[in-house]
PDB file as gemmi writes it, atoms N, CA and C in Angstrom:
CRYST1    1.000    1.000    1.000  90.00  90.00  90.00 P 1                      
ATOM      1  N   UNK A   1     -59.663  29.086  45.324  1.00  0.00           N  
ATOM      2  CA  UNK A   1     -58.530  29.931  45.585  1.00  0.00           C  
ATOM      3  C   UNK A   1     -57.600  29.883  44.391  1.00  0.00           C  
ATOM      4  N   UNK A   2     -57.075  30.873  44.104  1.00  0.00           N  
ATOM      5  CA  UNK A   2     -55.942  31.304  43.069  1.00  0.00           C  
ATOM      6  C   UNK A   2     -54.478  30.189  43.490  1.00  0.00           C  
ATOM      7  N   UNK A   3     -54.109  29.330  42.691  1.00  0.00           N  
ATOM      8  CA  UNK A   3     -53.097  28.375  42.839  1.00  0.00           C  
ATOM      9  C   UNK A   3     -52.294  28.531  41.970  1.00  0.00           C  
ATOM     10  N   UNK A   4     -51.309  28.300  42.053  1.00  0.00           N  
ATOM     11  CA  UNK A   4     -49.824  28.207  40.926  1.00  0.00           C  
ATOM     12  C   UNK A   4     -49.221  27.103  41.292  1.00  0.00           C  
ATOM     13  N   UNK A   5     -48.615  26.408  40.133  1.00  0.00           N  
ATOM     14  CA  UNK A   5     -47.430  25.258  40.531  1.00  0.00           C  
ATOM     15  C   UNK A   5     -46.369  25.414  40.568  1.00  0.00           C  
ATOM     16  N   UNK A   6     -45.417  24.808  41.485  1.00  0.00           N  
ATOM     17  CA  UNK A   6     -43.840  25.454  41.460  1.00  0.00           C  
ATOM     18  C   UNK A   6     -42.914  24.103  41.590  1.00  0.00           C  
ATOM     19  N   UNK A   7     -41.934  23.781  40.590  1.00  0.00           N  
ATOM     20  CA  UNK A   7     -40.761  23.049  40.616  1.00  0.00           C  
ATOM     21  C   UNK A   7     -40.676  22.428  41.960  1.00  0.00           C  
ATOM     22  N   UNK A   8     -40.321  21.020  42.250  1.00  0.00           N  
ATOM     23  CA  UNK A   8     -39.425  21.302  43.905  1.00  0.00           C  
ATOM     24  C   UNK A   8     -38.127  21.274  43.014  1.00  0.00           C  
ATOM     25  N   UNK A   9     -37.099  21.529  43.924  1.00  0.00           N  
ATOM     26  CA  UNK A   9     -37.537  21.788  45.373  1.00  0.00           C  
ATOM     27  C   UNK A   9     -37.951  23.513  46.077  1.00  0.00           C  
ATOM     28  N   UNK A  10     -37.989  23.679  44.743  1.00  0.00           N  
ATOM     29  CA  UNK A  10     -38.374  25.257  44.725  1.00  0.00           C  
ATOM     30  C   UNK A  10     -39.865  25.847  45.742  1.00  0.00           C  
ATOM     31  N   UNK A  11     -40.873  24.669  45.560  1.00  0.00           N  
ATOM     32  CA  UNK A  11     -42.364  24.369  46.063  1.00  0.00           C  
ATOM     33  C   UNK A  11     -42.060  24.775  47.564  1.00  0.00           C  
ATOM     34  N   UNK A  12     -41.262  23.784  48.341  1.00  0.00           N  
ATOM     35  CA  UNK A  12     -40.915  23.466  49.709  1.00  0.00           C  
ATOM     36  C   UNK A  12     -40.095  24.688  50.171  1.00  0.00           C  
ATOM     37  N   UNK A  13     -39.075  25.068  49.204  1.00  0.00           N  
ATOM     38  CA  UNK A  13     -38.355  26.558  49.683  1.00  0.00           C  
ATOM     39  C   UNK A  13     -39.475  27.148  49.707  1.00  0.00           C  
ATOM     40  N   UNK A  14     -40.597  27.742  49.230  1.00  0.00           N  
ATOM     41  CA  UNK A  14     -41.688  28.850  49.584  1.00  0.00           C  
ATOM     42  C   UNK A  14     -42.394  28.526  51.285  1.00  0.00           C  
ATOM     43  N   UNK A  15     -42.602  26.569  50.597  1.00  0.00           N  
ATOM     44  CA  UNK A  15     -43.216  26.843  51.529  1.00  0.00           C  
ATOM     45  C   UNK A  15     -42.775  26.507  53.785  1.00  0.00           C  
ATOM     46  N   UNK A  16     -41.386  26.674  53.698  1.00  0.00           N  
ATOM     47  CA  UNK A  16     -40.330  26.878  54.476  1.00  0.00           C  
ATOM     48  C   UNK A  16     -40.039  28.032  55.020  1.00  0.00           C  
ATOM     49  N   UNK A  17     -40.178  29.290  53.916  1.00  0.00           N  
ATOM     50  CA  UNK A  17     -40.414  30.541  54.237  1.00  0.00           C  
ATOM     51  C   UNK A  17     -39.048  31.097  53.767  1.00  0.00           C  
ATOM     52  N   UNK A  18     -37.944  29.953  53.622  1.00  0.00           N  
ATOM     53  CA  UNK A  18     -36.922  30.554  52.798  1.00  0.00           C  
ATOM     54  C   UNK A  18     -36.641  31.047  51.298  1.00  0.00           C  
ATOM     55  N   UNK A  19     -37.767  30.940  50.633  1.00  0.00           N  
ATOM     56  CA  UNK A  19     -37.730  31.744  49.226  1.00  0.00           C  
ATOM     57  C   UNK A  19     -38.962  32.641  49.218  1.00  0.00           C  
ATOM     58  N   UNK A  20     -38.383  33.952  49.094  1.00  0.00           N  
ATOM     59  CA  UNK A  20     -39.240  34.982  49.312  1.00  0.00           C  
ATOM     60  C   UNK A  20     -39.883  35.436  48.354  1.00  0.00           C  
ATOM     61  N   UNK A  21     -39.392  35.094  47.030  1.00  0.00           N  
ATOM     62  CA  UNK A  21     -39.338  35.522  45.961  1.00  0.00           C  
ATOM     63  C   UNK A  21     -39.330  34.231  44.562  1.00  0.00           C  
ATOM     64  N   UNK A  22     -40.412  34.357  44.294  1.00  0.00           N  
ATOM     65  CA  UNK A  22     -40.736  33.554  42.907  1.00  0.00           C  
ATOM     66  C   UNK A  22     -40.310  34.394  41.444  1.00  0.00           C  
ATOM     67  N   UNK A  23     -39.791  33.462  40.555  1.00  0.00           N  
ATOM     68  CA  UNK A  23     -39.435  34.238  39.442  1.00  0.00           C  
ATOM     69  C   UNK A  23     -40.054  33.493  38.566  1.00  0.00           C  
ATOM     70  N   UNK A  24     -40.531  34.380  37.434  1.00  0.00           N  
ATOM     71  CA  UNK A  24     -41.402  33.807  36.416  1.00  0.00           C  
ATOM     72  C   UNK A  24     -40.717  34.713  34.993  1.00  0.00           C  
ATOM     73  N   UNK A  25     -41.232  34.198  33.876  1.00  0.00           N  
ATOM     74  CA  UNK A  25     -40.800  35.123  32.412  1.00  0.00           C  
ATOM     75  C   UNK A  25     -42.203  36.089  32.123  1.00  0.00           C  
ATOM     76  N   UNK A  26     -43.057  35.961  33.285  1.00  0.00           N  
ATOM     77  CA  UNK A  26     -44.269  37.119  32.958  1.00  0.00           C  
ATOM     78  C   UNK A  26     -44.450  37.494  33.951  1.00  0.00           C  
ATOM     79  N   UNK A  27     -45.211  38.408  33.896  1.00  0.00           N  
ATOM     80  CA  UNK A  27     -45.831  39.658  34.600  1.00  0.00           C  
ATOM     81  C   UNK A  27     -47.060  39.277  35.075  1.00  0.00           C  
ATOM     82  N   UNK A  28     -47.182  39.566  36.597  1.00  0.00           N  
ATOM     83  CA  UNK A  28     -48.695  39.694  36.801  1.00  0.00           C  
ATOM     84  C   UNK A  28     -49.426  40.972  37.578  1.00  0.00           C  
ATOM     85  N   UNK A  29     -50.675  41.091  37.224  1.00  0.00           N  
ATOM     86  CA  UNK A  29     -51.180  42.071  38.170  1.00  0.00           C  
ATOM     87  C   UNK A  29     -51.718  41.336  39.088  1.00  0.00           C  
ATOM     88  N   UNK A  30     -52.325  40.413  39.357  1.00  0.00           N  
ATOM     89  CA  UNK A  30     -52.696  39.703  40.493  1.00  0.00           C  
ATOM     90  C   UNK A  30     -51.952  40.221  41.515  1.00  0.00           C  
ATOM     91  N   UNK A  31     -52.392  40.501  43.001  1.00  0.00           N  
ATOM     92  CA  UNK A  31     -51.778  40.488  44.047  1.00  0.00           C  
ATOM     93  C   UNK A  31     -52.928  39.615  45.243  1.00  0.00           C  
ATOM     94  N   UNK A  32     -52.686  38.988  46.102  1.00  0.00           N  
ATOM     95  CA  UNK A  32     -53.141  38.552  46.945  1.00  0.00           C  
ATOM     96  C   UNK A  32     -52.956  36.850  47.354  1.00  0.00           C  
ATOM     97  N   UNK A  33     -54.056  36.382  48.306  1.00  0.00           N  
ATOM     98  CA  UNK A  33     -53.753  35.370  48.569  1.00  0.00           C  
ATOM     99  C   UNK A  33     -53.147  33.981  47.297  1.00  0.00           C  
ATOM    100  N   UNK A  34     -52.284  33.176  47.535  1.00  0.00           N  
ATOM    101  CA  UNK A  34     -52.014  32.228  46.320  1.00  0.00           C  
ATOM    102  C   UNK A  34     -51.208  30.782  47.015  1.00  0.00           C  
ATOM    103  N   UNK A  35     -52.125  30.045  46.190  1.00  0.00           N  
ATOM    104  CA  UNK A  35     -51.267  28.471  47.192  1.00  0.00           C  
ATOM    105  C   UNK A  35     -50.941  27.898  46.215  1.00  0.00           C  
ATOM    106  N   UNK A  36     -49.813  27.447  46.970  1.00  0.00           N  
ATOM    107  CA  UNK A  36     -48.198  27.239  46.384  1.00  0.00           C  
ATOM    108  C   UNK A  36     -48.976  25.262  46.345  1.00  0.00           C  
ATOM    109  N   UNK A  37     -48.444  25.245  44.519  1.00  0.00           N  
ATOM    110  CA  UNK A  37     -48.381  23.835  44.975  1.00  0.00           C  
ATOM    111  C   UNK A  37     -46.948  23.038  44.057  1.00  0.00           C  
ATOM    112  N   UNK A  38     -46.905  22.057  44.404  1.00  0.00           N  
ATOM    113  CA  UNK A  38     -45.602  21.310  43.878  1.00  0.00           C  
ATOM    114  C   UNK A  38     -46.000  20.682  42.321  1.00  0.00           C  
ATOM    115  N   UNK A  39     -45.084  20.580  41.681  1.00  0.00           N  
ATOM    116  CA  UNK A  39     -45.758  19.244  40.317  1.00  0.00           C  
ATOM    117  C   UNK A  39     -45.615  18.362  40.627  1.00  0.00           C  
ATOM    118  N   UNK A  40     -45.717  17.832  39.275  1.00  0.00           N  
ATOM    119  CA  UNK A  40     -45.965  16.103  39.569  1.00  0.00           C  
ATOM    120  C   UNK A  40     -44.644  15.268  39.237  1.00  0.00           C  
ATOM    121  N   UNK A  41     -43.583  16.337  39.152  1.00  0.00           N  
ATOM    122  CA  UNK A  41     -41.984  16.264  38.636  1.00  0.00           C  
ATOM    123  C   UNK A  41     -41.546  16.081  39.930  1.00  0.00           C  
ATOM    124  N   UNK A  42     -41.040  14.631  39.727  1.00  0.00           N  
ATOM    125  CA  UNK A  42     -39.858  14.245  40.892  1.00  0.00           C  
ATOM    126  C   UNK A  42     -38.545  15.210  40.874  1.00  0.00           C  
ATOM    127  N   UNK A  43     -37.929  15.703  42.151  1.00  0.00           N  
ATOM    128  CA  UNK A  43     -36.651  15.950  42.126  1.00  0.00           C  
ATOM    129  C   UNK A  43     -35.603  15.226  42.321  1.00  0.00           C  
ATOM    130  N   UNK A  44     -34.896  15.248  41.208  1.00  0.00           N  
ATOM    131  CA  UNK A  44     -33.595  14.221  41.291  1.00  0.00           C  
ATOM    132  C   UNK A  44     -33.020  13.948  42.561  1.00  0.00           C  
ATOM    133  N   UNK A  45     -32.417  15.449  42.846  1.00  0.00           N  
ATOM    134  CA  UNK A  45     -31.913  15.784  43.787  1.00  0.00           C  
ATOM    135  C   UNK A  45     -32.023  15.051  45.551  1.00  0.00           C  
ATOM    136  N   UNK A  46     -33.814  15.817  45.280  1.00  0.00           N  
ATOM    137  CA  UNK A  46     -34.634  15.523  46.841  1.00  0.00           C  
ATOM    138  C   UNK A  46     -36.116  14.465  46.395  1.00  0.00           C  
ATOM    139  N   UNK A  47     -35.373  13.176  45.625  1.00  0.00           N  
ATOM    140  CA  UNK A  47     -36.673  12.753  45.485  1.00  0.00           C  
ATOM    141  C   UNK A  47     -37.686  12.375  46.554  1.00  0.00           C  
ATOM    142  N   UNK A  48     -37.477  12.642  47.633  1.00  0.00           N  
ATOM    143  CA  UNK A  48     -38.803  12.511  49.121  1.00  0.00           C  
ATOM    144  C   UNK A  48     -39.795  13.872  49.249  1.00  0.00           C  
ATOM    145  N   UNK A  49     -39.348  14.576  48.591  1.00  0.00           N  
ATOM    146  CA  UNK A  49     -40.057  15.951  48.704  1.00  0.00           C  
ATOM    147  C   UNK A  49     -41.379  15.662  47.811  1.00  0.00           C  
ATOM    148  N   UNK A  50     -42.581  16.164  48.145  1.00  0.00           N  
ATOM    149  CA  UNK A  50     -43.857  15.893  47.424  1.00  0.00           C  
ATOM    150  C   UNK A  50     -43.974  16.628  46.341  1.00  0.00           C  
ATOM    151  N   UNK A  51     -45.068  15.518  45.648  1.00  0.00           N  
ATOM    152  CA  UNK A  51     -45.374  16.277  44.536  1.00  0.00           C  
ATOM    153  C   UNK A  51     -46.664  16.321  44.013  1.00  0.00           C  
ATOM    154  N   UNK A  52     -47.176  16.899  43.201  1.00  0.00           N  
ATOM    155  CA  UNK A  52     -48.594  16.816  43.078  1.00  0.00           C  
ATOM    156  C   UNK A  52     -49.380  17.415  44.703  1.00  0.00           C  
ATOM    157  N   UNK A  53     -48.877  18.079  44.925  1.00  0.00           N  
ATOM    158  CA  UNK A  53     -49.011  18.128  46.337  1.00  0.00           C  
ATOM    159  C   UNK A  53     -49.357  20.018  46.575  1.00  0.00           C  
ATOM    160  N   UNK A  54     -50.946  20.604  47.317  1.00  0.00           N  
ATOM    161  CA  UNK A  54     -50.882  21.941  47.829  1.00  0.00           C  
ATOM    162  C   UNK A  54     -49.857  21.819  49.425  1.00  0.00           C  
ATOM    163  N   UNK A  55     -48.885  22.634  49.309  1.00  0.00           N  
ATOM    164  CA  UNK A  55     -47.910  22.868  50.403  1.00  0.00           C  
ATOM    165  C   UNK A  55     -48.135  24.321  51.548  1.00  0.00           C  
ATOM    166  N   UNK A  56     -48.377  25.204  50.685  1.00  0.00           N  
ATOM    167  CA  UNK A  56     -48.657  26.151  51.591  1.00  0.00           C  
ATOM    168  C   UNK A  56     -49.457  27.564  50.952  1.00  0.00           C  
ATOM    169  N   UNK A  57     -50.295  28.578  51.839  1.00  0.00           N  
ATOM    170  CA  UNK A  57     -50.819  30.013  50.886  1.00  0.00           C  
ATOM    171  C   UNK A  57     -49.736  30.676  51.925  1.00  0.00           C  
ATOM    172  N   UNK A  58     -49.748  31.907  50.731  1.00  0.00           N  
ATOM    173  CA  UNK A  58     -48.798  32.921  50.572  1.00  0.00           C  
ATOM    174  C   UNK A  58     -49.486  34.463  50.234  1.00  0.00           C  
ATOM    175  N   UNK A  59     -49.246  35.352  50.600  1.00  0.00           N  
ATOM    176  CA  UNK A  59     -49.708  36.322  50.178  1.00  0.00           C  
ATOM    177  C   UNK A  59     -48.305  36.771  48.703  1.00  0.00           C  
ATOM    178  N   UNK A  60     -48.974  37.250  47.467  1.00  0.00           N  
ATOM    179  CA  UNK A  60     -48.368  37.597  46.232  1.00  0.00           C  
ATOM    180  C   UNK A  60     -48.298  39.618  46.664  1.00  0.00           C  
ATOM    181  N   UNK A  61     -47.817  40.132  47.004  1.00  0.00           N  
ATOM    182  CA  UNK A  61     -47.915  41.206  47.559  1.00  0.00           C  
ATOM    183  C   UNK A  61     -46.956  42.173  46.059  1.00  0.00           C  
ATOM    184  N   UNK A  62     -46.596  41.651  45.791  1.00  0.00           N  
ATOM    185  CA  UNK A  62     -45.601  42.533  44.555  1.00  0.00           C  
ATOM    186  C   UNK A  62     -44.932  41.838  42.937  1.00  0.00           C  
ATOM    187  N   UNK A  63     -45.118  42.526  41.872  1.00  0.00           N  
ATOM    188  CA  UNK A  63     -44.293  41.922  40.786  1.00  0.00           C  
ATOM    189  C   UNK A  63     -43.635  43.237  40.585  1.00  0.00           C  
ATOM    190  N   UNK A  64     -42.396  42.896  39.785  1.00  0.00           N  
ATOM    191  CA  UNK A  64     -41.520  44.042  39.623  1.00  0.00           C  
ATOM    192  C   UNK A  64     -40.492  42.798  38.209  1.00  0.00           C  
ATOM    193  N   UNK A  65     -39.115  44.101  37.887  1.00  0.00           N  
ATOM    194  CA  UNK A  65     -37.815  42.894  37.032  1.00  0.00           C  
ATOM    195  C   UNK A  65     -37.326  42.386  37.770  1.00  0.00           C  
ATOM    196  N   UNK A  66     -36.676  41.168  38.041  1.00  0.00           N  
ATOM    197  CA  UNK A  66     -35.769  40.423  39.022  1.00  0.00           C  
ATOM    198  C   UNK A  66     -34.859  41.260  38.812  1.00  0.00           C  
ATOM    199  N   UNK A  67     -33.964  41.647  39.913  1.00  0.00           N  
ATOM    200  CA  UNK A  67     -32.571  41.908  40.053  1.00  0.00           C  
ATOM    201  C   UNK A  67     -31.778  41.418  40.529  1.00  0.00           C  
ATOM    202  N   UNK A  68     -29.706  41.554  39.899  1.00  0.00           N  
ATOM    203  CA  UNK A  68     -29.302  40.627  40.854  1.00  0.00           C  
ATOM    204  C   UNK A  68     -29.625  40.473  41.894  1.00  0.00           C  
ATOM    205  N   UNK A  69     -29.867  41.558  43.144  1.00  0.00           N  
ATOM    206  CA  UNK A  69     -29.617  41.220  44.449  1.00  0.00           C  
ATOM    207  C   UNK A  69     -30.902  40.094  44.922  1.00  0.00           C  
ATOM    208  N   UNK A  70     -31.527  39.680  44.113  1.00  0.00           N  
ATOM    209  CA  UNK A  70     -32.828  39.173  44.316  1.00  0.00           C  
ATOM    210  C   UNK A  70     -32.356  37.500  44.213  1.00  0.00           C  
ATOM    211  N   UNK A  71     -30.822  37.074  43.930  1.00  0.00           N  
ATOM    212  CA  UNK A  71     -30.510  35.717  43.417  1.00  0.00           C  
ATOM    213  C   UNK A  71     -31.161  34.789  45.001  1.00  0.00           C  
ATOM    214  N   UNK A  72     -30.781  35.793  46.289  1.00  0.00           N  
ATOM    215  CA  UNK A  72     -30.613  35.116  47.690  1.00  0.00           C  
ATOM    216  C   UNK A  72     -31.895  34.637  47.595  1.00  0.00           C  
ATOM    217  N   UNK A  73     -32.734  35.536  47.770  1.00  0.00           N  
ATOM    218  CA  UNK A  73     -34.190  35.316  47.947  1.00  0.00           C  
ATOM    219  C   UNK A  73     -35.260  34.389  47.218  1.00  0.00           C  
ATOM    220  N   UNK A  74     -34.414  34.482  45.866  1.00  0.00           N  
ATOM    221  CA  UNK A  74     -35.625  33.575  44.990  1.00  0.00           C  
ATOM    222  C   UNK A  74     -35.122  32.169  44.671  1.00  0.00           C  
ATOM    223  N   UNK A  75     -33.917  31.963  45.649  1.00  0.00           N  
ATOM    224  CA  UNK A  75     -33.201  30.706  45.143  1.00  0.00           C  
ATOM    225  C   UNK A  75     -32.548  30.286  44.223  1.00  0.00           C  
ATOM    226  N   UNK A  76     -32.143  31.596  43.231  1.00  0.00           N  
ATOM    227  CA  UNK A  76     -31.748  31.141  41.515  1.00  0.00           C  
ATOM    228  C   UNK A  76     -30.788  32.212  41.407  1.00  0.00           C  
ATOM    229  N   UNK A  77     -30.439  31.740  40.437  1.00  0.00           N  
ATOM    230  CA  UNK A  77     -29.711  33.026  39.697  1.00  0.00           C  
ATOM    231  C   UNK A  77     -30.227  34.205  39.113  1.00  0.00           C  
ATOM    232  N   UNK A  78     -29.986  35.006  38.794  1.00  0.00           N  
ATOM    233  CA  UNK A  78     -30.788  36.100  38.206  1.00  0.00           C  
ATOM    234  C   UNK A  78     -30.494  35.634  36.701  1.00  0.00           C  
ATOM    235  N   UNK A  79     -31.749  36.104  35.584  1.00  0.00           N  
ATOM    236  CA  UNK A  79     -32.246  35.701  34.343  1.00  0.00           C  
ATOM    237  C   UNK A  79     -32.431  36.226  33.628  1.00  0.00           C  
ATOM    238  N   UNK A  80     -32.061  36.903  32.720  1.00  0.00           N  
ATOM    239  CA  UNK A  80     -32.694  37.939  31.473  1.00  0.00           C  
ATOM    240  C   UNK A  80     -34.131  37.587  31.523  1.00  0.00           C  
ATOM    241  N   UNK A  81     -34.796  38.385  31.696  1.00  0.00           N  
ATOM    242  CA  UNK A  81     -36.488  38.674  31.422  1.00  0.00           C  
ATOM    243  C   UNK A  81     -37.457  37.982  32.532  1.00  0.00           C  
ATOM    244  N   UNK A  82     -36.362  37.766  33.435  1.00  0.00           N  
ATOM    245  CA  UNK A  82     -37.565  37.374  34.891  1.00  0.00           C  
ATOM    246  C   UNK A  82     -38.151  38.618  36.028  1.00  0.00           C  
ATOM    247  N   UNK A  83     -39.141  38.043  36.508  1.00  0.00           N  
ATOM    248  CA  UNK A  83     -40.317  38.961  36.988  1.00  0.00           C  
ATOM    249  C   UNK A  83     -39.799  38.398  38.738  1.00  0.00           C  
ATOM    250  N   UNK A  84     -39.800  39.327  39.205  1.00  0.00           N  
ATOM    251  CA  UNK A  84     -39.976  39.054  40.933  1.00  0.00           C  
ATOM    252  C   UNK A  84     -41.159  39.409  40.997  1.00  0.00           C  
ATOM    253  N   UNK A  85     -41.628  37.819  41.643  1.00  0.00           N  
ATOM    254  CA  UNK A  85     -43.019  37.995  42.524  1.00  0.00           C  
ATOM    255  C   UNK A  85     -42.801  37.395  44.253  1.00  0.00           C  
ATOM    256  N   UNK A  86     -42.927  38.531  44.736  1.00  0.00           N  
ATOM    257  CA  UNK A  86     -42.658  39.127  46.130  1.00  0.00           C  
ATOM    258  C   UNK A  86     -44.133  38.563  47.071  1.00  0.00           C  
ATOM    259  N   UNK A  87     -43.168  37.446  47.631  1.00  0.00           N  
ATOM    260  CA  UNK A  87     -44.217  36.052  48.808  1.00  0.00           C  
ATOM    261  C   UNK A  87     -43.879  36.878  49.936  1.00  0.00           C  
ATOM    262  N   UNK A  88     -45.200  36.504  50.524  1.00  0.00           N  
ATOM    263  CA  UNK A  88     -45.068  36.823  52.228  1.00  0.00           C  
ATOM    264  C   UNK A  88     -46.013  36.334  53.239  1.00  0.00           C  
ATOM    265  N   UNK A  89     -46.001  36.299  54.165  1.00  0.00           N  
ATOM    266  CA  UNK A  89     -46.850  35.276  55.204  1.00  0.00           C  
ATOM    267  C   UNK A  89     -46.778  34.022  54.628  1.00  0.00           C  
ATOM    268  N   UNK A  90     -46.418  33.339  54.738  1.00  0.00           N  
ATOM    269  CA  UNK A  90     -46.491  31.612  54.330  1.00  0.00           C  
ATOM    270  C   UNK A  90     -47.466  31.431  55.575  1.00  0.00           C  
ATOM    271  N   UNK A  91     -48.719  30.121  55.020  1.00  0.00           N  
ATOM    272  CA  UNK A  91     -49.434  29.586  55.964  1.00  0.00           C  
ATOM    273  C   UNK A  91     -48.934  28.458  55.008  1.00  0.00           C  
ATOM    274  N   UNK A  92     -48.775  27.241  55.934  1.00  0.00           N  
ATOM    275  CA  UNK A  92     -48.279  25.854  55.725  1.00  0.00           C  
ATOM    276  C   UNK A  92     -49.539  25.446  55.479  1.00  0.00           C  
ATOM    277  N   UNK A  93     -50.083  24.591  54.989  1.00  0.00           N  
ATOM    278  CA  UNK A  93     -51.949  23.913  55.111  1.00  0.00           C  
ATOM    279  C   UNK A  93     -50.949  22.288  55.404  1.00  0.00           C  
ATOM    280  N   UNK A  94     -52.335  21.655  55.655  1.00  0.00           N  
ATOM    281  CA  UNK A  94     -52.368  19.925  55.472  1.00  0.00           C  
ATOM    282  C   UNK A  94     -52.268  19.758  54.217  1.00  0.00           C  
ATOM    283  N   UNK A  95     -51.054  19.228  53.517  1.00  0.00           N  
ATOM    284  CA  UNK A  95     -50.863  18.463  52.296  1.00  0.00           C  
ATOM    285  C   UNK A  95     -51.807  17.872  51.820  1.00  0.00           C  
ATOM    286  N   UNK A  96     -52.792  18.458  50.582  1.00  0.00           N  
ATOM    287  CA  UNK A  96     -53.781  17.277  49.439  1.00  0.00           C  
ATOM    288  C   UNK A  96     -53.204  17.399  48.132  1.00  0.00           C  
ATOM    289  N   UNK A  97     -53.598  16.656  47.627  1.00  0.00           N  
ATOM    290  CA  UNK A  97     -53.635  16.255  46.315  1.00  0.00           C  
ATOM    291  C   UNK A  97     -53.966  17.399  45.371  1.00  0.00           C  
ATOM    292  N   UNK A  98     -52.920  18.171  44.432  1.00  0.00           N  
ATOM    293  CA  UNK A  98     -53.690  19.100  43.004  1.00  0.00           C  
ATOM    294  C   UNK A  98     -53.314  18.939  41.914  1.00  0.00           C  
ATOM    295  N   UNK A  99     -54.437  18.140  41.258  1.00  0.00           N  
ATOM    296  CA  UNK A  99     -54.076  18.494  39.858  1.00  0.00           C  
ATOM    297  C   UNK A  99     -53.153  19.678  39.069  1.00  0.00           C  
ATOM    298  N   UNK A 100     -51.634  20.147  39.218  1.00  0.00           N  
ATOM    299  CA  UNK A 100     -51.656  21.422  38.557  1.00  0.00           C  
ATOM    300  C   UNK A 100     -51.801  22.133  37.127  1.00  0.00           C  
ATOM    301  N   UNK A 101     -51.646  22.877  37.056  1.00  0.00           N  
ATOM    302  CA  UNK A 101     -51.693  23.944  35.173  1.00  0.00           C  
ATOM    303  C   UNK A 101     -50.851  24.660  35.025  1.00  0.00           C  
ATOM    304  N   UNK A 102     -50.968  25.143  33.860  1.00  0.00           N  
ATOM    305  CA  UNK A 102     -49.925  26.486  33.595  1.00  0.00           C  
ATOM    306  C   UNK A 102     -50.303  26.924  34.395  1.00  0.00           C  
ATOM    307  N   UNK A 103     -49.583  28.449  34.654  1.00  0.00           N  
ATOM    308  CA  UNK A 103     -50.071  29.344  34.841  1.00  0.00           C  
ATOM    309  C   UNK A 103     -51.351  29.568  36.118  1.00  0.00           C  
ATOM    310  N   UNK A 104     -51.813  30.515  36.353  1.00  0.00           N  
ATOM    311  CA  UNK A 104     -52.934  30.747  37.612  1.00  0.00           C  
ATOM    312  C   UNK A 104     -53.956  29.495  37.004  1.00  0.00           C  
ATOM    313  N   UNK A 105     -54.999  29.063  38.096  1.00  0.00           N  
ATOM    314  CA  UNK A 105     -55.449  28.416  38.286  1.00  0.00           C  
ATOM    315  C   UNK A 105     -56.574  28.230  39.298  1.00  0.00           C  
ATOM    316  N   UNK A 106     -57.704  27.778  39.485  1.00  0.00           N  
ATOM    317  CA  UNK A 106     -58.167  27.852  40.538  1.00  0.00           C  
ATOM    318  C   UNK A 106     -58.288  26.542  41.469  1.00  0.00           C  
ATOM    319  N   UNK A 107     -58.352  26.480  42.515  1.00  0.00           N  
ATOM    320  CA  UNK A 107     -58.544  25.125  43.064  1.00  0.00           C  
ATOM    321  C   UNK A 107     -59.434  25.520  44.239  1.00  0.00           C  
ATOM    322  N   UNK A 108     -60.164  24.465  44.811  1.00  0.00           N  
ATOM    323  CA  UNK A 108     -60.909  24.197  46.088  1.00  0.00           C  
ATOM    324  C   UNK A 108     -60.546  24.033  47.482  1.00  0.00           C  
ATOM    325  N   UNK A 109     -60.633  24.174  48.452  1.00  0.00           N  
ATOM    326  CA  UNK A 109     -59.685  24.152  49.566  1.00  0.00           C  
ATOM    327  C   UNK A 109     -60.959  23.267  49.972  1.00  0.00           C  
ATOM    328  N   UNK A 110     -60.067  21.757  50.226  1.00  0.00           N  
ATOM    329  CA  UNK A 110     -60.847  20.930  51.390  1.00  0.00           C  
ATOM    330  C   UNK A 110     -61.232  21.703  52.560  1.00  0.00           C  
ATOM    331  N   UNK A 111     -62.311  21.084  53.228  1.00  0.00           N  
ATOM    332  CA  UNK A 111     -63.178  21.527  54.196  1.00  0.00           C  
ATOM    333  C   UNK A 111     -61.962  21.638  55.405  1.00  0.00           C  
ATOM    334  N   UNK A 112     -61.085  20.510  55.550  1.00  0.00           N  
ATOM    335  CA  UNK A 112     -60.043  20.531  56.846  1.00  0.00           C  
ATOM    336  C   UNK A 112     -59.100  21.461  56.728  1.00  0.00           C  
ATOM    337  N   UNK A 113     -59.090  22.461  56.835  1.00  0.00           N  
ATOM    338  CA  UNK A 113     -58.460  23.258  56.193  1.00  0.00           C  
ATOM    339  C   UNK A 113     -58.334  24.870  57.188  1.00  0.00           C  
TER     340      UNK A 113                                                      
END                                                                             
């Protein structure tokens, strides 16, 4: 499956269902299924929140420019040269272990799953 890594506590906002909206400095055509995983970067903030960790799939249904009104949704501020990529359906999975990468990625979905 198509995987991306995301900051916490940014990871856990997706996969909560309260950030609707991922912002990136590129563009993708990809649309479809994509599981959200955390790095391996502690958060200061929320250091109990996981890391290295698949949290939840998401359907990638849209990229477009971020706009302000987009600050609510994606958790941030709005950015010179960021991309809204437009999440929807969150499925939560059982927390494993992912190596992450830049950028897309592929990973394996354990059998329990």
């Amino acid at each position: 499956m198509k995987a991306i890594s995301v900051h916490q506590p940014f990871a856990s906002l997706i996969a909560s269902g309260e950030k609707t909206i991922e912002t990136r400095k590129w563009r993708t055509s990809y649309l479809g299924e994509l599981l959200i995983v955390s790095t391996q970067r502690k958060c200061e903030l929320y250091p109990d929140l996981p890391v290295g960790t698949a949290l939840c799939i998401v359907d990638l249904i849209g990229c477009r420019k971020m706009e302000k009104q987009d600050e609510e949704w994606a958790c941030c501020q709005y950015y010179k040269g960021a991309y809204a990529w437009i999440l929807t359906d969150v499925r939560r999975v059982a927390p494993f272990p992912v190596r992450g990468k830049q950028g897309f990625y592929e990973v394996e979905l354990p059998n329990f799953l």
